[in-house]
Backbone and ligand atoms as CSV (ligand in chain L), in Angstrom:
chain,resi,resn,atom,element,x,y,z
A,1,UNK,N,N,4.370,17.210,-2.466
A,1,UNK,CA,C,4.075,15.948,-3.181
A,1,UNK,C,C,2.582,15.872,-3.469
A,2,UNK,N,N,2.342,15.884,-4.712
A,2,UNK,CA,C,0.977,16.046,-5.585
A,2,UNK,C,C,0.227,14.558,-5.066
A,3,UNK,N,N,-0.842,14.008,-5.005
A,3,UNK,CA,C,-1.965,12.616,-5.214
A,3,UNK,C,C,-1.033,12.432,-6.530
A,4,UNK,N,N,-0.966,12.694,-7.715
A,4,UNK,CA,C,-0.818,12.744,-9.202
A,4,UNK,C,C,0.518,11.907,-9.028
A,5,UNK,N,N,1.539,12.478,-8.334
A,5,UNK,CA,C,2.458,12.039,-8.296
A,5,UNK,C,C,2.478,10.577,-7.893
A,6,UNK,N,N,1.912,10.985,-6.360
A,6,UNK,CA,C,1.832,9.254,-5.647
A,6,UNK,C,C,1.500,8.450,-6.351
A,7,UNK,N,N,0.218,8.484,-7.282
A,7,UNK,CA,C,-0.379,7.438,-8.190
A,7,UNK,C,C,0.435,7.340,-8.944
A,8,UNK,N,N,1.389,7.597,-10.030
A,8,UNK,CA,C,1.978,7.384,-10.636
A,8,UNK,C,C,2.642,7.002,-10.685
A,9,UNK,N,N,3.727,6.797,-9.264
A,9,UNK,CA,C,4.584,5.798,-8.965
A,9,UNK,C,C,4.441,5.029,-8.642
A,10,UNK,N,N,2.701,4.737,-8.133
A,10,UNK,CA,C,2.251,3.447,-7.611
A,10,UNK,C,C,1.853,2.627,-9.084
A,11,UNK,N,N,1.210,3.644,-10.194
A,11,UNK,CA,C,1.052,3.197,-11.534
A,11,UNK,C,C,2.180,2.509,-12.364
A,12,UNK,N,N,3.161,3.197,-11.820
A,12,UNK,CA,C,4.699,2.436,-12.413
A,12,UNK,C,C,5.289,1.393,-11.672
A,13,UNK,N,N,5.143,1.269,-10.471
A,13,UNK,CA,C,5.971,0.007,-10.194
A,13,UNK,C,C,5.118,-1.390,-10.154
A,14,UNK,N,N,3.529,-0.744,-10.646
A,14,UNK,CA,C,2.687,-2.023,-10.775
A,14,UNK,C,C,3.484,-2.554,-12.145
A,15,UNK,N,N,4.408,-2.458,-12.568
A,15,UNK,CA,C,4.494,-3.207,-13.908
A,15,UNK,C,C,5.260,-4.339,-13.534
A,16,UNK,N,N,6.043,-4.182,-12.811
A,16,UNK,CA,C,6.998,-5.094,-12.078
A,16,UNK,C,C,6.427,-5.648,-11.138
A,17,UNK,N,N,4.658,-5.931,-10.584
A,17,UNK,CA,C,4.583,-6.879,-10.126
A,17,UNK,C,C,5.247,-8.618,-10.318
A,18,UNK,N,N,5.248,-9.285,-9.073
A,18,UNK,CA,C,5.514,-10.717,-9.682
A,18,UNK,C,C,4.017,-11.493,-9.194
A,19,UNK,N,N,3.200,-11.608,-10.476
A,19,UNK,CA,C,2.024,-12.341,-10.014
A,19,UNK,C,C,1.616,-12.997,-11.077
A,20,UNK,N,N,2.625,-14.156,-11.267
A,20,UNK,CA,C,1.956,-15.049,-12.388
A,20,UNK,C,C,0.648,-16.845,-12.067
A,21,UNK,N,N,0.793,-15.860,-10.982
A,21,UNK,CA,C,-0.149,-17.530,-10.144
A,21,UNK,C,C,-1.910,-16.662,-10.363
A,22,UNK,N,N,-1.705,-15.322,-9.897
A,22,UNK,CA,C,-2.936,-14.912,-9.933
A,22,UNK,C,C,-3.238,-13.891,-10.545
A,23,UNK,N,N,-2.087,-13.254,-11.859
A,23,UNK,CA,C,-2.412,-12.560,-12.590
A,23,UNK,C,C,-3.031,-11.058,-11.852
A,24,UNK,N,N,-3.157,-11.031,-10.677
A,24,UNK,CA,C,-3.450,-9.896,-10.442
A,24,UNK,C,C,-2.482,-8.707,-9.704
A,25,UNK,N,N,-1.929,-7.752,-10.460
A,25,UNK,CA,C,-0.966,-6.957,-10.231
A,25,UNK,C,C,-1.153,-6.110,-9.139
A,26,UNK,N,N,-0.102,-5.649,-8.480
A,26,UNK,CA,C,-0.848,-4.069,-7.750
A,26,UNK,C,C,0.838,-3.750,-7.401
A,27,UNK,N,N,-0.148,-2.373,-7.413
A,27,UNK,CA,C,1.809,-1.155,-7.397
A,27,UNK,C,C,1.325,-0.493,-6.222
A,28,UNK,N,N,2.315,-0.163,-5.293
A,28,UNK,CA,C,1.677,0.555,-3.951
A,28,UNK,C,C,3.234,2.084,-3.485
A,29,UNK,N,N,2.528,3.139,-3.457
A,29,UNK,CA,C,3.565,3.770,-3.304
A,29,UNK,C,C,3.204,4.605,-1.962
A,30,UNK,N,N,4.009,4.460,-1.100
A,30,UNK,CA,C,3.778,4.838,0.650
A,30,UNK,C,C,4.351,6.701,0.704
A,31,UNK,N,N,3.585,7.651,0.756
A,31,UNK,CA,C,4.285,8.592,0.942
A,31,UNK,C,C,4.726,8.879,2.787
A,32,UNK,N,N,5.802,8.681,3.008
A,32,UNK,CA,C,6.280,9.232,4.331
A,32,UNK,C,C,5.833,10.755,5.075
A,33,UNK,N,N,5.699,10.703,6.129
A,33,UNK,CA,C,5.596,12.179,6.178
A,33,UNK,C,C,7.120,13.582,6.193
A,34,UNK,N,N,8.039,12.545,5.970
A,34,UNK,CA,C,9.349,13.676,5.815
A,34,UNK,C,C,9.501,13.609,3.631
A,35,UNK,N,N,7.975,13.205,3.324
A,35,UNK,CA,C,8.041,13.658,1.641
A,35,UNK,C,C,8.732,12.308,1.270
A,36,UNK,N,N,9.155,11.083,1.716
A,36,UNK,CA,C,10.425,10.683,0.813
A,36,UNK,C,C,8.721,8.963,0.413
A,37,UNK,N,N,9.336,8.667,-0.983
A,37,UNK,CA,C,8.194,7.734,-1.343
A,37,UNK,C,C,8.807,6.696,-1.326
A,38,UNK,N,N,8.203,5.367,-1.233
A,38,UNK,CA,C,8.822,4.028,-1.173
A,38,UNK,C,C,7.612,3.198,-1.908
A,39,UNK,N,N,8.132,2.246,-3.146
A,39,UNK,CA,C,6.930,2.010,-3.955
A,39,UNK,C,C,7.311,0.385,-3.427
A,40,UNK,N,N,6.199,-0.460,-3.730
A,40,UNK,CA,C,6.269,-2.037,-3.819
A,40,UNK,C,C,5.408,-2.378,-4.489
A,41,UNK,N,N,4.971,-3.912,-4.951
A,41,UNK,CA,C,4.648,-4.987,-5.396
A,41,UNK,C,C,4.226,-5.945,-4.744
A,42,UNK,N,N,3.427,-6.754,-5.182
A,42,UNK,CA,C,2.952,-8.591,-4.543
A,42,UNK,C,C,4.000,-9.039,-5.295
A,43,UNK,N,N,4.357,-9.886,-4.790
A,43,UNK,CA,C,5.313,-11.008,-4.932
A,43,UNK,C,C,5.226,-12.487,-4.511
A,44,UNK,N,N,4.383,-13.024,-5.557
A,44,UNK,CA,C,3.934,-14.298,-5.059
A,44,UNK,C,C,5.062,-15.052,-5.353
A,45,UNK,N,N,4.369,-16.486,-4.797
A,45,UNK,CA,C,5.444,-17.362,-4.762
A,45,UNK,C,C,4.556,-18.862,-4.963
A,46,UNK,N,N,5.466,-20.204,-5.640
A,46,UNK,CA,C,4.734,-21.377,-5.727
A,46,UNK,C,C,4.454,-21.961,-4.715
A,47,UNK,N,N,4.557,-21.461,-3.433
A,47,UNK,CA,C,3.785,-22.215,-2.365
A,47,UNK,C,C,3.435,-20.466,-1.905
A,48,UNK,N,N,2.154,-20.526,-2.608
A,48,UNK,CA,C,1.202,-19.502,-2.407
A,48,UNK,C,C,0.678,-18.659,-1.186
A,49,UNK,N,N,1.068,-19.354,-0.210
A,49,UNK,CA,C,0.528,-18.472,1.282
A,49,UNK,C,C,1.521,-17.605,1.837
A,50,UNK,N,N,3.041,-17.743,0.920
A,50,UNK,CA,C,4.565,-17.010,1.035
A,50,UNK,C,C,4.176,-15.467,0.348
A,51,UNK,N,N,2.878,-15.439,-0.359
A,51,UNK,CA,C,2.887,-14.357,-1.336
A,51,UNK,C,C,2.918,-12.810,-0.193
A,52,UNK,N,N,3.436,-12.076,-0.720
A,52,UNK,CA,C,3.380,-10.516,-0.363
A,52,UNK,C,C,2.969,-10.165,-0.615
A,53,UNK,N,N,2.260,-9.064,-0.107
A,53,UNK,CA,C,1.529,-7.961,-0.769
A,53,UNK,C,C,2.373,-6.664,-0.924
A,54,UNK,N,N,1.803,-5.762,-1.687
A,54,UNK,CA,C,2.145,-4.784,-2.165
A,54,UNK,C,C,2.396,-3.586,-1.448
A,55,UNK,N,N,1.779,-3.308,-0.515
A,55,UNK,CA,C,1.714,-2.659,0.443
A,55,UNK,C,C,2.461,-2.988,1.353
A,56,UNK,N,N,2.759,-4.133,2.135
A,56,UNK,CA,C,3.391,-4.422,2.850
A,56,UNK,C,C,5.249,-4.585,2.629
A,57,UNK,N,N,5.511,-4.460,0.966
A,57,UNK,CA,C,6.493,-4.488,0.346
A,57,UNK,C,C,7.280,-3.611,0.660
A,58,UNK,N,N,6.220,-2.455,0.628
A,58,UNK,CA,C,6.525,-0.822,0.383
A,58,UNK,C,C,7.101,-0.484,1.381
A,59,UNK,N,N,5.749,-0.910,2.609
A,59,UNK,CA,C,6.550,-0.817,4.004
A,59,UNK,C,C,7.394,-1.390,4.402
A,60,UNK,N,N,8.105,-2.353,3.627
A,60,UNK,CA,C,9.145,-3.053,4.148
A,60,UNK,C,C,10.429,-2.094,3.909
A,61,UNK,N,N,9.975,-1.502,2.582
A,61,UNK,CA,C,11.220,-0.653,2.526
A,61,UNK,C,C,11.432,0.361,2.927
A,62,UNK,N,N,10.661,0.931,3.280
A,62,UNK,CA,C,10.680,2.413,3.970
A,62,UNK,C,C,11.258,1.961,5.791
A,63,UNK,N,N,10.671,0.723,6.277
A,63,UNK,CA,C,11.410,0.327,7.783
A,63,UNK,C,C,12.632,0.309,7.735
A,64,UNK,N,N,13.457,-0.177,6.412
A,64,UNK,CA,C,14.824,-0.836,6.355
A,64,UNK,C,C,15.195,0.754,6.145
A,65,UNK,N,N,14.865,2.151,5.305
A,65,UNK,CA,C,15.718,3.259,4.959
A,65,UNK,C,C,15.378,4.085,6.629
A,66,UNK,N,N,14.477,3.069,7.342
A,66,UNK,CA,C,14.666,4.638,8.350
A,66,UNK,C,C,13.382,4.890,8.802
A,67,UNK,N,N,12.812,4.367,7.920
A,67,UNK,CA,C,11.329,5.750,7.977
A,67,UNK,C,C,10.091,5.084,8.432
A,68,UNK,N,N,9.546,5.514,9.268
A,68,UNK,CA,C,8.162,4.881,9.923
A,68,UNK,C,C,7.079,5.846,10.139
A,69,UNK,N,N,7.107,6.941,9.906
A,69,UNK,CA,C,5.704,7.419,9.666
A,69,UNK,C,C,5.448,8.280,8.250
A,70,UNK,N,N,4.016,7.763,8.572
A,70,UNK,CA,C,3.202,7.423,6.711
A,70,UNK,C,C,2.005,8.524,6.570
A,71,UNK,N,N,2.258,8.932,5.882
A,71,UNK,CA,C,1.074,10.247,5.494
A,71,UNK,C,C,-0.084,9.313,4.534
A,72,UNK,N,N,0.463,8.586,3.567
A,72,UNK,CA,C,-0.695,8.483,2.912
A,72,UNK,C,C,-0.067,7.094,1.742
A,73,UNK,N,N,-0.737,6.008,1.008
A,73,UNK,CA,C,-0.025,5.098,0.530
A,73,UNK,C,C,-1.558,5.053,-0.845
A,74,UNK,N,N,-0.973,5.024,-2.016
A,74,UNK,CA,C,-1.691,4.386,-3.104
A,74,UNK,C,C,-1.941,2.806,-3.337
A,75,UNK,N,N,-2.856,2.190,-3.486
A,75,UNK,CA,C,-2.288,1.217,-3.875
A,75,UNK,C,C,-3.274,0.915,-5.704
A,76,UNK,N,N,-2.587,0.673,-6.129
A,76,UNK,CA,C,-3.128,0.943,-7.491
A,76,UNK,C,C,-3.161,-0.651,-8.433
A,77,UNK,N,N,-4.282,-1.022,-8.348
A,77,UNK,CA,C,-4.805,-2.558,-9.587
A,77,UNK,C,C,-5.430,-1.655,-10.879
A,78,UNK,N,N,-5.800,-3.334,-11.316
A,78,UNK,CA,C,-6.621,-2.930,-12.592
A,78,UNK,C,C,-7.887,-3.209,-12.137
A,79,UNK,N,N,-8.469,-3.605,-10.857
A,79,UNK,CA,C,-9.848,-3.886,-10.422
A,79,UNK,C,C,-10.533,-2.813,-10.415
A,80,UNK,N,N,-11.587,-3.114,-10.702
A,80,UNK,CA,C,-13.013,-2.022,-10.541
A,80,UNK,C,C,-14.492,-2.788,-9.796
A,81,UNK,N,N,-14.861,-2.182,-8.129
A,81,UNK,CA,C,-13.865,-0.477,-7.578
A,81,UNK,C,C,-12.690,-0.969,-7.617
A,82,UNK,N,N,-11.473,-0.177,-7.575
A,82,UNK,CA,C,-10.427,0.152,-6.941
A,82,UNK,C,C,-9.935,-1.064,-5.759
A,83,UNK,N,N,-9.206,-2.097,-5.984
A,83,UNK,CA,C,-9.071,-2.808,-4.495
A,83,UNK,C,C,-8.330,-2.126,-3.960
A,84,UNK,N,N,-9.077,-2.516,-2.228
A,84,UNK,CA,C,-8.524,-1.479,-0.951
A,84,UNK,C,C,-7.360,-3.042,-0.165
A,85,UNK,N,N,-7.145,-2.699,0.779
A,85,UNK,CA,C,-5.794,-3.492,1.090
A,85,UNK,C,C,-6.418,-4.480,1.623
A,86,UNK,N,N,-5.702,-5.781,1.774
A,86,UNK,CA,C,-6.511,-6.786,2.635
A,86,UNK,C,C,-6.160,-6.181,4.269
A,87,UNK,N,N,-6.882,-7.290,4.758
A,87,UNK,CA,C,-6.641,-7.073,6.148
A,87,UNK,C,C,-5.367,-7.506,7.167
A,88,UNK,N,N,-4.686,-8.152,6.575
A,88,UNK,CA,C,-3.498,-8.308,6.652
A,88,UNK,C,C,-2.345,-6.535,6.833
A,89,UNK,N,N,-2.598,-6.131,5.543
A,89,UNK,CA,C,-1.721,-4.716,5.515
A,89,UNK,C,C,-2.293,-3.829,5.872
A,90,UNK,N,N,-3.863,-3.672,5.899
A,90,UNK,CA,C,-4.582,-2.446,6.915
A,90,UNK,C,C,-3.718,-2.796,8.596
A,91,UNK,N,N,-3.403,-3.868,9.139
A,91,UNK,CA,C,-2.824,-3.684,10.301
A,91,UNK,C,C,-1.330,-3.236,10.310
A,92,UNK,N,N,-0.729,-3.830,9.090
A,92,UNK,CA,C,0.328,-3.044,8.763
A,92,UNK,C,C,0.743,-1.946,9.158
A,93,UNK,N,N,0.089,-1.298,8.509
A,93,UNK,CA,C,-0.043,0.331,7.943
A,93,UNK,C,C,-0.638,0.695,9.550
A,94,UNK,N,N,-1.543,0.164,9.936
A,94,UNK,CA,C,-1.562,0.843,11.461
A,94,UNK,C,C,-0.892,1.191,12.520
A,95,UNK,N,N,0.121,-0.164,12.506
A,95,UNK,CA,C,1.243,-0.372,13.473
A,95,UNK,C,C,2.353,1.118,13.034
A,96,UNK,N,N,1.848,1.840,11.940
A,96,UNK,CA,C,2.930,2.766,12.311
A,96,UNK,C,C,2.373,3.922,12.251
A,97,UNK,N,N,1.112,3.931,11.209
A,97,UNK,CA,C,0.489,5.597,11.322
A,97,UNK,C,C,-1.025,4.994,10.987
A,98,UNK,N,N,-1.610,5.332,12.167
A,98,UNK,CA,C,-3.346,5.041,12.573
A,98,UNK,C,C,-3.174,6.400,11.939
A,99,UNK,N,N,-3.058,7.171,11.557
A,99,UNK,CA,C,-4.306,8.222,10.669
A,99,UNK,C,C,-3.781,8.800,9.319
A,100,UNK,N,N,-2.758,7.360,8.861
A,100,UNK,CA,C,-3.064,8.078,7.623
A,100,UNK,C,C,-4.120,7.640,6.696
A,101,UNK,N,N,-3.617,8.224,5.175
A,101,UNK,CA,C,-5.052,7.806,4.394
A,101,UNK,C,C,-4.250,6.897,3.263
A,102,UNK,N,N,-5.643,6.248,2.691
A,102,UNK,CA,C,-5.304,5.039,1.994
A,102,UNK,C,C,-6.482,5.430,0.828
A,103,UNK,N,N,-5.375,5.509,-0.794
A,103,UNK,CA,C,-6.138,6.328,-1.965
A,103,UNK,C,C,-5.661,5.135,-2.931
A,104,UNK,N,N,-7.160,4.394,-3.159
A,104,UNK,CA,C,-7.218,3.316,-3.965
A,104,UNK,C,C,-7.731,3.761,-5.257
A,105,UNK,N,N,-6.527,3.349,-6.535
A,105,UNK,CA,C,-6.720,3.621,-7.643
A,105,UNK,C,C,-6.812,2.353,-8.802
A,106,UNK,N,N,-7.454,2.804,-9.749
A,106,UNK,CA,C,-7.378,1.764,-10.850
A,106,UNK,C,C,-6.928,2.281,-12.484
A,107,UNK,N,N,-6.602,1.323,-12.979
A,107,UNK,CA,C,-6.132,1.836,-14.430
A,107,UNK,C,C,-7.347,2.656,-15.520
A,108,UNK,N,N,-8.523,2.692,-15.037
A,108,UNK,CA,C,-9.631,3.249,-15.503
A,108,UNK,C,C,-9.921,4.331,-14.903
A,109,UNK,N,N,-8.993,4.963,-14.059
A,109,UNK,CA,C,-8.392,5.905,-13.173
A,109,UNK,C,C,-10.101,6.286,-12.606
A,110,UNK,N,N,-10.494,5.520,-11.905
A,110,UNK,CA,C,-11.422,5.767,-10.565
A,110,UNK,C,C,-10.299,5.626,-9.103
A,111,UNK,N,N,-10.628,6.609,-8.329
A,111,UNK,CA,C,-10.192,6.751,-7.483
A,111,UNK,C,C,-11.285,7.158,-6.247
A,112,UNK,N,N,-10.676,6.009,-5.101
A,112,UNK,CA,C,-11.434,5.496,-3.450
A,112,UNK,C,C,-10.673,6.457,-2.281
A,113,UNK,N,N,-11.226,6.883,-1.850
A,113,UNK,CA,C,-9.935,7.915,-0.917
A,113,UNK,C,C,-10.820,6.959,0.502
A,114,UNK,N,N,-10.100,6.670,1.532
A,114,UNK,CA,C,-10.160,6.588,2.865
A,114,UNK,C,C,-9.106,6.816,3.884
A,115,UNK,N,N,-9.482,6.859,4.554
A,115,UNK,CA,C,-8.505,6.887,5.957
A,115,UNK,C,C,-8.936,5.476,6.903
A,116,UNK,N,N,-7.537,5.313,6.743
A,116,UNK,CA,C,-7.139,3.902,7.385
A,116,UNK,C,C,-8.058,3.661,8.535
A,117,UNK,N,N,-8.281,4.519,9.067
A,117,UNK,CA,C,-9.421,4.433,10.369
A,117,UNK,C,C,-10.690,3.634,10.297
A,118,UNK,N,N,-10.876,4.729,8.945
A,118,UNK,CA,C,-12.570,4.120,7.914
A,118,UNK,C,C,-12.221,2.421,7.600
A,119,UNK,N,N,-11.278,1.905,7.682
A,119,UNK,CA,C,-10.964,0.528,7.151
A,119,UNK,C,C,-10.513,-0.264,7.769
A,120,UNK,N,N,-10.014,0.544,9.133
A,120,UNK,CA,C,-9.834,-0.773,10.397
A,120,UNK,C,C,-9.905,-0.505,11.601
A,121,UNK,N,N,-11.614,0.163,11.695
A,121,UNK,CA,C,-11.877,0.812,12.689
A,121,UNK,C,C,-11.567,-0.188,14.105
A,122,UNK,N,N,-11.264,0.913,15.310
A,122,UNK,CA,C,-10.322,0.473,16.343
A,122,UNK,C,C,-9.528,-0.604,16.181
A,123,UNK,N,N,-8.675,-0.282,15.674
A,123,UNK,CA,C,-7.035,-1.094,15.315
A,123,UNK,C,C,-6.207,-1.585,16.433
A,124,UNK,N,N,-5.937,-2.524,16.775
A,124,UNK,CA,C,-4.686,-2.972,17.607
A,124,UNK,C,C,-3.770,-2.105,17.532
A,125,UNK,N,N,-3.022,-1.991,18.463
A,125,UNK,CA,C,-1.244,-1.106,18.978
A,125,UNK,C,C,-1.345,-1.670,20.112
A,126,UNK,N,N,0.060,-1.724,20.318
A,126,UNK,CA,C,0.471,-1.632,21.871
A,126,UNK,C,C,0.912,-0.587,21.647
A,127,UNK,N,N,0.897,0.337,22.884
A,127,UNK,CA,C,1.267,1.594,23.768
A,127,UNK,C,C,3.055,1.325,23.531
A,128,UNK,N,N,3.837,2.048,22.724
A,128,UNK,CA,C,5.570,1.753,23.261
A,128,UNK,C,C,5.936,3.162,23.358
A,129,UNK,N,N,5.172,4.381,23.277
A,129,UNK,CA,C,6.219,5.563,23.347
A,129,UNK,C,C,6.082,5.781,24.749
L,1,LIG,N1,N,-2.620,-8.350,-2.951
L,1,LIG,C1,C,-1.892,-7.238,-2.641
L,1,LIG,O1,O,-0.780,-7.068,-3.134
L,1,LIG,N2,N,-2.431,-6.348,-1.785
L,1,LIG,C2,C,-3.643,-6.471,-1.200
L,1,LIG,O2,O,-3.994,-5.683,-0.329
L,1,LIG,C3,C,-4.555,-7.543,-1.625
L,1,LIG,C4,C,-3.927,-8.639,-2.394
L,1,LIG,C5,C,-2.061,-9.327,-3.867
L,1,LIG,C6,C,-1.727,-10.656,-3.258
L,1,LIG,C7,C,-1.809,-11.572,-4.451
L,1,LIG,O3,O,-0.571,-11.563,-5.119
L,1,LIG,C8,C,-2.841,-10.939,-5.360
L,1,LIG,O4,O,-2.985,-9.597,-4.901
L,1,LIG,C9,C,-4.203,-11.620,-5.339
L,1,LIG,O5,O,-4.657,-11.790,-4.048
């Protein structure tokens, strides 16, 4: 599985954001580490603090097929830089894979590469294995 690829499915399911409160879209596509991709959306809502993020979408769906560890997740706006995840879904994304990386893209195709580490340095977990 190519970067090229990931972005592109994160580039495509930004179309189907639902963000008519704040107009600001984002497509997020989570690559697993057994290869399989799971894309999402924000999904706001009229009582505004219900809104989802995009990232956290993604991961919602990849928990429900099975799958909990994450090699690497796009999340792709039209902002310039590149918006990186709030802090909300950087803990997300921790709670299941502290080292993957997080490759923030924009439609002016600049691209932010980090690792989740770089973005929420010493992260909460509890210990369960
Ligand atoms: N949003 C995301 O989808 N992911 C983030 O990491 C930051 C913010 C969404 C939430 C809301 O619909 C819009 O972007 C503006 O905050």
């Amino acid at each position: 599985m190519s970067d090229v690829e990931l972005i592109d499915a994160a580039r495509q399911v930004q179309k189907n954001a639902y963000a008519p409160f704040s107009g600001f879209k984002v497509g997020a596509a989570i690559l697993a580490k057994d290869g399989q991709i799971f894309t999402g959306v924000n999904v706001e809502n009229s009582s505004y603090g219900l809104t989802i993020c995009a990232e956290r979408c993604a991961v919602g769906k990849a928990v429900a097929a099975g799958i909990i560890k994450f090699a690497k997740i796009v999340v792709y706006t039209n902002d310039s830089p590149p918006a990186t995840p709030c802090g909300a879904c950087r803990q997300v994304l921790y709670e299941f894979s502290p080292d993957m990386q997080v490759i923030c893209v924009n439609n002016q195709n600049e691209i932010k590469r980090y690792e989740l580490s770089q973005l929420l340095p010493e992260g909460f977990r509890l210990n369960i294995d």
